[in-house]
C-alpha positions as CSV (number, residue, x, y, z in Angstrom):
1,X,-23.0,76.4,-35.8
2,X,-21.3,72.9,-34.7
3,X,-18.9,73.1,-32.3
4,X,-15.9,71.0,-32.7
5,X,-15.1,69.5,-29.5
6,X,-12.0,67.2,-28.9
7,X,-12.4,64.5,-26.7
8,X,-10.0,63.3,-24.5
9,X,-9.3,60.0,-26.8
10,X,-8.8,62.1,-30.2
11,X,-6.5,64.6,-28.3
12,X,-4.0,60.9,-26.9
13,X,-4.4,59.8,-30.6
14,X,-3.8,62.8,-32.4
15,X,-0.6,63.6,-29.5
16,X,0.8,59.7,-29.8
17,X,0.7,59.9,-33.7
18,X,2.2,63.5,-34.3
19,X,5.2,61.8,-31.9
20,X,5.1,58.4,-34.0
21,X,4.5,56.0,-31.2
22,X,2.9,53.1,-31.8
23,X,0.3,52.0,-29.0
24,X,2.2,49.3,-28.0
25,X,5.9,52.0,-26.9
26,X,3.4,53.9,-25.3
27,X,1.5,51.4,-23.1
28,X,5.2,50.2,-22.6
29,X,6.5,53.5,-21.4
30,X,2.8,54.1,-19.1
31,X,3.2,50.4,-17.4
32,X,0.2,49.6,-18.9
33,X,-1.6,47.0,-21.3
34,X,-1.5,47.1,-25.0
35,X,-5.5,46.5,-24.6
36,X,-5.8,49.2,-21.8
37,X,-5.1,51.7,-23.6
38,X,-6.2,50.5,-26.7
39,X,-9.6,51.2,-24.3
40,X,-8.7,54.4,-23.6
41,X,-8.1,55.2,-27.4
42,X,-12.0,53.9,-28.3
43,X,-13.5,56.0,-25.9
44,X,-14.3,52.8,-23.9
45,X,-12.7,54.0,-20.4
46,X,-14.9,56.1,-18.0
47,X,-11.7,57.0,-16.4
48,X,-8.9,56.9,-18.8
49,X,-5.8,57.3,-16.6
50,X,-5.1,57.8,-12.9
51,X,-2.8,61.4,-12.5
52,X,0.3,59.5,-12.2
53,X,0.1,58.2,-15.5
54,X,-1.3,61.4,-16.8
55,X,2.0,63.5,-15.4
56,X,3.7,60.1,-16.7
57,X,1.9,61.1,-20.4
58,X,2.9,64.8,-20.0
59,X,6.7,63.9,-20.4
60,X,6.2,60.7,-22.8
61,X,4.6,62.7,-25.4
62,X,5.9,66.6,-24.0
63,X,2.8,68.0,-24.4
64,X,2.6,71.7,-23.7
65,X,-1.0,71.4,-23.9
66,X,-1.2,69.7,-19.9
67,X,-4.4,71.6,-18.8
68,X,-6.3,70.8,-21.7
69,X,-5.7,67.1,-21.3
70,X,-6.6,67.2,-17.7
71,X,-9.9,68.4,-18.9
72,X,-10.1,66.3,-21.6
73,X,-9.4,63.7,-19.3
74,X,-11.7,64.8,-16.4
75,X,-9.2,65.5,-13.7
């Protein structure tokens, strides 16, 4: 049996697109670059966000799903 694991980069994806924000309003809402988190979208980011931007993140996209990103994410 395969197990379907989401990774921290599918769950942002899937989270920002469900909301319809573009990359761009949501690297403009974090304080951060277009390419950053661009990064973080292709998996390229050992560390994808610091906490504050993850709590930032949280309320951007209202995700009732908070624990599961902080895995997702590492933290």
């Amino acid at each position: 049996m395969v197990e379907n694991k989401l990774s921290f980069r599918e769950f942002l994806q899937n989270k920002r697109e469900s909301k319809r924000i573009t990359m761009r309003q949501l690297a403009e809402k974090l304080s951060i670059s277009a390419p950053f988190l661009i990064d973080v979208e292709k998996d390229r980011r050992n560390s994808p966000m610091d906490m504050e931007k993850l709590n930032l993140l949280k309320e951007i996209l209202e995700l009732d799903e908070y624990q599961l990103m902080l895995n997702l994410a590492g933290k």
